[in-house]
C-alpha positions as CSV (number, residue, x, y, z in Angstrom):
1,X,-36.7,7.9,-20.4
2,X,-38.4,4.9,-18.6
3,X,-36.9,3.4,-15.4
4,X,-35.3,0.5,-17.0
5,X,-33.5,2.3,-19.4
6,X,-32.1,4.4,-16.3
7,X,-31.3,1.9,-14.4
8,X,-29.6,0.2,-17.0
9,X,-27.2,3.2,-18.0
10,X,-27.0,3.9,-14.1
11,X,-25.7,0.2,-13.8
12,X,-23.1,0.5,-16.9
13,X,-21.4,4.1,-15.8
14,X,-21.7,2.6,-11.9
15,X,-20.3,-0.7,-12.7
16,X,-17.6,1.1,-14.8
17,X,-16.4,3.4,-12.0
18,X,-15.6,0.4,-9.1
19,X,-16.3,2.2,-6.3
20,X,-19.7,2.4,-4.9
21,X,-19.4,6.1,-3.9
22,X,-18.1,7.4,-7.5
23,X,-21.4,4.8,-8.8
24,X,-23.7,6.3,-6.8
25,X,-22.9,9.9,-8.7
26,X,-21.8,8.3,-12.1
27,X,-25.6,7.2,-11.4
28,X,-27.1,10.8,-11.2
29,X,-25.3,12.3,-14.1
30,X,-26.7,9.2,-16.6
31,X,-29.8,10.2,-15.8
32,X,-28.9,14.0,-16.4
33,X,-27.8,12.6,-19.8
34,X,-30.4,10.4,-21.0
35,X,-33.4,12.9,-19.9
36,X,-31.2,15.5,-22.3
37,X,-31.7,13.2,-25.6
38,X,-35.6,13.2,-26.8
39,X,-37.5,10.5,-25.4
40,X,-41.1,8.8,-24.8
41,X,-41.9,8.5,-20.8
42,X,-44.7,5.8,-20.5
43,X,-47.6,7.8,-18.8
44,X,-48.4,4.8,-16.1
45,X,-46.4,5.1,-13.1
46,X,-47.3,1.6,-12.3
47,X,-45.6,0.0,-15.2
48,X,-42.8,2.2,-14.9
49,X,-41.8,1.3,-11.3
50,X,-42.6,-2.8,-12.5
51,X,-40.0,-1.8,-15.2
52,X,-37.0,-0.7,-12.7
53,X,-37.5,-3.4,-10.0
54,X,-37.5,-5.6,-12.9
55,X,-34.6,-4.4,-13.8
56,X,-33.2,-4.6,-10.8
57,X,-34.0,-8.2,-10.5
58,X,-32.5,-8.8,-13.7
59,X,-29.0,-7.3,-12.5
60,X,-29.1,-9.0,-9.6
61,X,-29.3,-12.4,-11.3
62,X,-26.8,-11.7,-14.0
63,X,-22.7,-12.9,-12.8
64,X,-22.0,-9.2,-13.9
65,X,-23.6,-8.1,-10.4
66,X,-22.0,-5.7,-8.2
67,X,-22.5,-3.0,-5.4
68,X,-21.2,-0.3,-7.6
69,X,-23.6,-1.6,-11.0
70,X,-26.6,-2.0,-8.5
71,X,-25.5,1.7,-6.3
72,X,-25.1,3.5,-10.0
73,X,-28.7,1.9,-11.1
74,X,-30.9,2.8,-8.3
75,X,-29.3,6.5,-8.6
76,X,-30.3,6.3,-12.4
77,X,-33.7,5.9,-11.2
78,X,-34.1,8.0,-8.2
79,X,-34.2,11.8,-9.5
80,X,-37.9,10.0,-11.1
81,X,-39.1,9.6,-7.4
82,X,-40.1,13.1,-8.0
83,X,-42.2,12.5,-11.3
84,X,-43.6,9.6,-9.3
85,X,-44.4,11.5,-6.3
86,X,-46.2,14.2,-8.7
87,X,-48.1,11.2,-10.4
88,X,-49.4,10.8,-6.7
89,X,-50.6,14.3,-6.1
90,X,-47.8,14.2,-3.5
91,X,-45.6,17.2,-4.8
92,X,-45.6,19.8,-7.5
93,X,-43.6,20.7,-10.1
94,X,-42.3,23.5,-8.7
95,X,-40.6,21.4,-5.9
96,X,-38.9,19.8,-8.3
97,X,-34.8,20.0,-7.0
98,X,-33.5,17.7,-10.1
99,X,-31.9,19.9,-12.5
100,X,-32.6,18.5,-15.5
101,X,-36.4,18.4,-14.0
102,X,-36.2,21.7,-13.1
103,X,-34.7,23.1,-16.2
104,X,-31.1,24.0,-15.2
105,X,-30.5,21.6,-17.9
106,X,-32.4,21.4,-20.8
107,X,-34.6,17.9,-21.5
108,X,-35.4,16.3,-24.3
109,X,-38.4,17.0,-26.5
110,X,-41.4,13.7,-26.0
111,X,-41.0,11.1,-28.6
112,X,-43.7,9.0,-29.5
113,X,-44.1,5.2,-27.8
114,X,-42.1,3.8,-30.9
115,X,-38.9,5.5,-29.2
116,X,-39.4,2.7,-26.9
117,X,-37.9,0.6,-29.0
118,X,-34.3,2.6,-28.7
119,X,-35.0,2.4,-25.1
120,X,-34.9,-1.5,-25.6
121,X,-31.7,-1.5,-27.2
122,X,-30.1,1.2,-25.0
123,X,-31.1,-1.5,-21.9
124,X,-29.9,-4.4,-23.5
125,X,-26.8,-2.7,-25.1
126,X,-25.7,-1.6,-21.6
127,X,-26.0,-4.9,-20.0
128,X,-24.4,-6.7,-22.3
129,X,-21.6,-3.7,-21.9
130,X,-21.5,-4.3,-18.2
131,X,-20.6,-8.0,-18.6
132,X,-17.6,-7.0,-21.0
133,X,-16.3,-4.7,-17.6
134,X,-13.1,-6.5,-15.9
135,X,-13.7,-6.8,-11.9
136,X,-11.2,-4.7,-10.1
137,X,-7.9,-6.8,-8.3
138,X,-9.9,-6.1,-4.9
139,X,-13.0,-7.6,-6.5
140,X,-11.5,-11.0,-8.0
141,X,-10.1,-11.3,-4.7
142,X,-13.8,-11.2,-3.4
143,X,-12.9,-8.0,-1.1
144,X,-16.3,-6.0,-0.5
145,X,-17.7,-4.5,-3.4
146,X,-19.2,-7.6,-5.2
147,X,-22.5,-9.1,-4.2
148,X,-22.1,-12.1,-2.4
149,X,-22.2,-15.5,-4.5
150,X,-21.5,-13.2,-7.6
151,X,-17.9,-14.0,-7.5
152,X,-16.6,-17.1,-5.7
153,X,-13.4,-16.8,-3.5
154,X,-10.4,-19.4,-4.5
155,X,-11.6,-22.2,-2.0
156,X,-9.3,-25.4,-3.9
157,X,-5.6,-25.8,-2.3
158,X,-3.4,-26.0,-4.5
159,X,-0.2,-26.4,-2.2
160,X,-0.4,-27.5,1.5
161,X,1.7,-26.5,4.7
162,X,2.4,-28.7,6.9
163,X,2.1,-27.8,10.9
164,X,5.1,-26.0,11.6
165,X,8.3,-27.4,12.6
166,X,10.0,-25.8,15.5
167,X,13.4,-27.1,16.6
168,X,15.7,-25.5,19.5
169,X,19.3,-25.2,18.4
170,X,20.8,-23.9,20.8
171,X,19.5,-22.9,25.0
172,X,21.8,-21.3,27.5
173,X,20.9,-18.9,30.6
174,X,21.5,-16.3,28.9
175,X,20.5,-16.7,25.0
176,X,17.9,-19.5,23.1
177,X,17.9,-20.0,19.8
178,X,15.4,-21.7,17.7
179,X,14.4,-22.9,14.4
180,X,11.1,-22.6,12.8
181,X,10.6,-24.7,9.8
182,X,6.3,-24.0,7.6
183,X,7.5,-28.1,5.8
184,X,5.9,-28.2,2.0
185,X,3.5,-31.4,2.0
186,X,2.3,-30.7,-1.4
187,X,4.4,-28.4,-3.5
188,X,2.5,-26.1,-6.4
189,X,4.1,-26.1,-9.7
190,X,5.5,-22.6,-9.4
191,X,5.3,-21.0,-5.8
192,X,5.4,-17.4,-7.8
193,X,2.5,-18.3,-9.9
194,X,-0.2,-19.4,-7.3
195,X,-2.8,-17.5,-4.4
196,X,-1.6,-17.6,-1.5
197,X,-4.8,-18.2,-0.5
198,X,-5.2,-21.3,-2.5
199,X,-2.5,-22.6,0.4
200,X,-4.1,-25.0,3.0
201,X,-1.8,-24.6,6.6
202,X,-1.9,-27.9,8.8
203,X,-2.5,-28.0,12.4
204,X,-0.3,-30.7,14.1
205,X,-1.8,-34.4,13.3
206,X,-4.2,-33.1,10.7
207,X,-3.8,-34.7,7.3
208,X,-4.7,-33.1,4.1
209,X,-8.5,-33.1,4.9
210,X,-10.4,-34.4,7.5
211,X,-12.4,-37.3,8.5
212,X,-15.6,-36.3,7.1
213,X,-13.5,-35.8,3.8
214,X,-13.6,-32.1,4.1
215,X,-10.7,-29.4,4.1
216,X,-9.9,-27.6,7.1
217,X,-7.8,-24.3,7.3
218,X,-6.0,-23.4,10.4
219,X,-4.1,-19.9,11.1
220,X,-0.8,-19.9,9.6
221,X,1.6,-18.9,11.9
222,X,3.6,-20.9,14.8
223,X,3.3,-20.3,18.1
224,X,5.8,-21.6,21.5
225,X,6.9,-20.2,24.7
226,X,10.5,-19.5,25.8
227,X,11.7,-20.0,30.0
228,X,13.5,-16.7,30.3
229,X,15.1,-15.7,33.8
230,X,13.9,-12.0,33.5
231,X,10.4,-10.2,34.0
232,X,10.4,-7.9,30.6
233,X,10.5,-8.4,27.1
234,X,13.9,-10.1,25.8
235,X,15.8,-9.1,22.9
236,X,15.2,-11.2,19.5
237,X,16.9,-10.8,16.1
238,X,16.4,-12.4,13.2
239,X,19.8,-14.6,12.6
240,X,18.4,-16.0,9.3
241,X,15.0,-16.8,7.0
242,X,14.1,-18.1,3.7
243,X,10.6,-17.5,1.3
244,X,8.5,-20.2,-0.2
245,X,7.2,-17.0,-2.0
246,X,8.7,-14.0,-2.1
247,X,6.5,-11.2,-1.0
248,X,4.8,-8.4,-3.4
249,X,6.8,-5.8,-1.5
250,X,9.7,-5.2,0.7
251,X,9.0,-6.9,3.9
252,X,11.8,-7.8,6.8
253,X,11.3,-11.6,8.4
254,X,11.7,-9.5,11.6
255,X,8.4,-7.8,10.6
256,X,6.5,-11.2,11.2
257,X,8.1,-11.9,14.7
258,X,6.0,-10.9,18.1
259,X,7.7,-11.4,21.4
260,X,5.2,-10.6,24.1
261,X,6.0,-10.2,27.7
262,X,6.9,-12.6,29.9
263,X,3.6,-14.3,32.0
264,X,4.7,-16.5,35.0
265,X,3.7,-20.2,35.5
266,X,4.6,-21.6,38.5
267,X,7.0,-19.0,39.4
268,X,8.9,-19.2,35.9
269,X,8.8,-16.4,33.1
270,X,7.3,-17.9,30.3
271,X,7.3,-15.1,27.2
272,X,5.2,-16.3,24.3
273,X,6.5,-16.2,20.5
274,X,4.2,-15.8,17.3
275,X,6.0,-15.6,14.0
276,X,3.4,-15.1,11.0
277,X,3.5,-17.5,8.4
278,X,2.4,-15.3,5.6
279,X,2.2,-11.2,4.7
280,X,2.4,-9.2,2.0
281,X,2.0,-12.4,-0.7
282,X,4.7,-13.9,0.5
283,X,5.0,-17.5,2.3
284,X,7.6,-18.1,5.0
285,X,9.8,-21.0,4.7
286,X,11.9,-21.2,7.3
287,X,13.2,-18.9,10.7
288,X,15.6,-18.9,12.8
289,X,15.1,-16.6,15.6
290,X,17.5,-16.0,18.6
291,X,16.3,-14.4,21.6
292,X,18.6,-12.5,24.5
293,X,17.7,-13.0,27.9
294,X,20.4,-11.8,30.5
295,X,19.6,-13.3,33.9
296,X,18.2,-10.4,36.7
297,X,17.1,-9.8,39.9
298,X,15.1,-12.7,41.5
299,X,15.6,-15.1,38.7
300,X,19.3,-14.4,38.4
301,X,19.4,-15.4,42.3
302,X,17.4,-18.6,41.3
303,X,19.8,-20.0,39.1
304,X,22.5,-19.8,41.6
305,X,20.5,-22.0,43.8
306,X,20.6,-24.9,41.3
307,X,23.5,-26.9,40.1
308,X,22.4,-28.1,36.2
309,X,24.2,-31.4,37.0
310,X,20.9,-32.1,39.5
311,X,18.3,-31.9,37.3
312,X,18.7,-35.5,35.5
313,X,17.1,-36.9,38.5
314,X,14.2,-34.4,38.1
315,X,11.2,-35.0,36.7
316,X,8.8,-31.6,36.2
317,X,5.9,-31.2,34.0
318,X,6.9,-28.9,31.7
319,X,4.5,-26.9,29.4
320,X,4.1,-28.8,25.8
321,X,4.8,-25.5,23.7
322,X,7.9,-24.7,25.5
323,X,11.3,-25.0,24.0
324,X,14.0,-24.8,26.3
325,X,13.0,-27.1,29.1
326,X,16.2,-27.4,30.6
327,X,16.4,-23.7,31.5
328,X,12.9,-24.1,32.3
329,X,13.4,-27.0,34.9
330,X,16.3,-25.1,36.2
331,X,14.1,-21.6,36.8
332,X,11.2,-23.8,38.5
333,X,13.7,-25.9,40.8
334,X,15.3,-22.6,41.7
335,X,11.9,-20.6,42.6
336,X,11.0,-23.5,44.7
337,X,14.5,-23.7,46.7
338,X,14.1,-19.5,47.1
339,X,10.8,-19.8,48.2
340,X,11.9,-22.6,50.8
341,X,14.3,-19.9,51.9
342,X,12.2,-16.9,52.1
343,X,9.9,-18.8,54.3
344,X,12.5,-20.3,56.5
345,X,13.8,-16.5,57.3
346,X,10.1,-15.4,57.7
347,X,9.7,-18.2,61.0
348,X,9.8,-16.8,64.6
349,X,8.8,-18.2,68.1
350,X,6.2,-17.2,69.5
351,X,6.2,-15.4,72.7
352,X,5.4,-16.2,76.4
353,X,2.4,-14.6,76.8
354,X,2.3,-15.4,80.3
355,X,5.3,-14.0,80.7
356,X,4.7,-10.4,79.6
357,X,2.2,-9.4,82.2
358,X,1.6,-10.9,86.0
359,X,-2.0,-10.6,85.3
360,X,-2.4,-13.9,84.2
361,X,-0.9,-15.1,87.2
362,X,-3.9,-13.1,89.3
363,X,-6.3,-14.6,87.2
């Protein structure tokens, strides 16, 4: 068989099979095949290679295009390297390795050039067959495996998020809970029916596209800080959580919650929150998270250095992201009054040097 006509069968069988590792053998054994059935091979090694590049040009302009379809129709081709290279007068036939060049498998009997013909409508019939191939799930989804530009990812929104509401309901020394809210500013016809990546998520003051009139996607998930009066993680639950979307499997809203360890500012434990705003297809509506912090060690000392009542007349720059202030305030005024103390205890007088020794009074 000419190139073409193996790369094209190559393409079918590789295109067929998804992967680009099954294509790349699907590849081989259609070239096994064809060389089986009688055939014409055109004597000039030159038009032959034009054929299969042009072939390969061809694929890689048709919307059909895909790793495994371009893997499976290079293999088709490549067992006739060694043909080629004997052409050259750069191997013999008894270096042959292919089997059905070798003759492990028998090969067709030489047709005249008006088999070509056949050949023709093999190619065309197999490209034609390779457009008629559903992409895989992964594939429409643009995942690897299809050429780039072949497929185009889902880039219109059809529902937007707006940035994510986050609302403290209730902050004590010992327990903070809060309320996170991903607000609908354009609602899709039927949440169940859509891509979740056709959802656009909002940043805070960002409208539904920006000024130069384009669309702008931001992560979806909210992030804030908590004041808590210990130095590890705290303990969280879940309290309560609703879907936009359901998700595509059995997921927990606790699953989508990341409490990280406290980090200090200005003498305060500040531990960071991140609750994910989307997994598993499914869209997060609303949160409400409580989080346990029993007061310990140096911060429980802290707090008993500050009566709450006090810290109207204060005025403390407080992070932006954090939720409970007030605790905050009353951890920050607290490490300052302990601090005060510590260094207060940590004073002494210094000695009369010229009293230790009665040298000094000789010199």
């Amino acid at each position: 068989m000419c190139l073409f006509t193996h790369f094209a069968a190559g393409a079918l069988v590789g295109g067929a099979t998804g992967n680009p590792w099954a294509a790349a053998v699907a590849g081989l054994v259609s070239h096994a095949v064809l060389d089986a059935v009688p055939h014409y091979d055109h004597p000039d090694w030159r038009l032959e290679l034009a054929g299969g590049l042009a072939s390969l040009g061809l694929l890689l302009l048709l919307p059909q295009a895909s790793w495994p379809a371009v893997i499976g129709g290079v293999f088709g081709m490549l067992p006739d390297l060694e043909n080629l290279f004997q052409k050259l007068g750069k191997m013999q036939r008894s270096r042959f390795v292919f089997p059905s060049h070798t003759g492990l498998i028998p090969h067709g009997r030489n047709l005249g050039p008006r088999s070509l013909v056949w050949q023709l409508v093999i190619f065309i019939g197999c490209f034609l067959a390779l457009g008629l191939i559903q992409p895989t799930p992964a594939a429409a989804q643009g995942e690897p495996g299809l050429l780039p530009g072949v497929i185009e990812p889902v880039a219109v929104p059809i529902a937007v998020v707006a940035a994510p509401e986050i609302d403290l309901l209730l902050s004590r020394a010992d327990l903070t809970r809060v309320r996170v809210r991903f607000p609908v500013a354009k609602a899709p016809a039927d949440w169940d029916a859509i891509d979740p990546r056709q959802v656009m998520w909002l940043r805070p003051g960002q409208g539904a596209r920006t000024a130069d009139g384009s669309e702008q996607q931001s992560v979806a998930e909210a992030l804030f800080t908590v004041a808590v009066p210990m130095r590890r993680v705290p303990t969280w639950r879940v309290v309560s959580g609703t879907w936009h979307r359901e998700p595509e499997r059995a997921l927990a809203l606790a699953d989508l919650v990341t409490v990280r360890a406290p980090a200090i500012f200005r003498g305060v434990p500040l531990a960071a929150v991140q609750i994910a705003a989307t997994a598993a297809g499914g869209i997060v509506a609303e949160v409400i998270l409580e989080l346990q912090h029993q007061a310990v060690g140096q911060e429980r000392d802290k707090l008993a250095l500050v009566d709450p009542d006090e810290l109207d007349s204060e005025r403390e720059m407080v992070p932006s992201a954090l939720v409970n202030r007030r605790l905050y305030s009353m951890l920050s005024l607290g490490s300052a009054r302990h601090e005060e103390r510590l260094t207060k205890s940590a004073r002494f007088e210094l000695p009369d040097w010229f009293a230790l020794t009665d040298n000094w009074v000789k010199l």
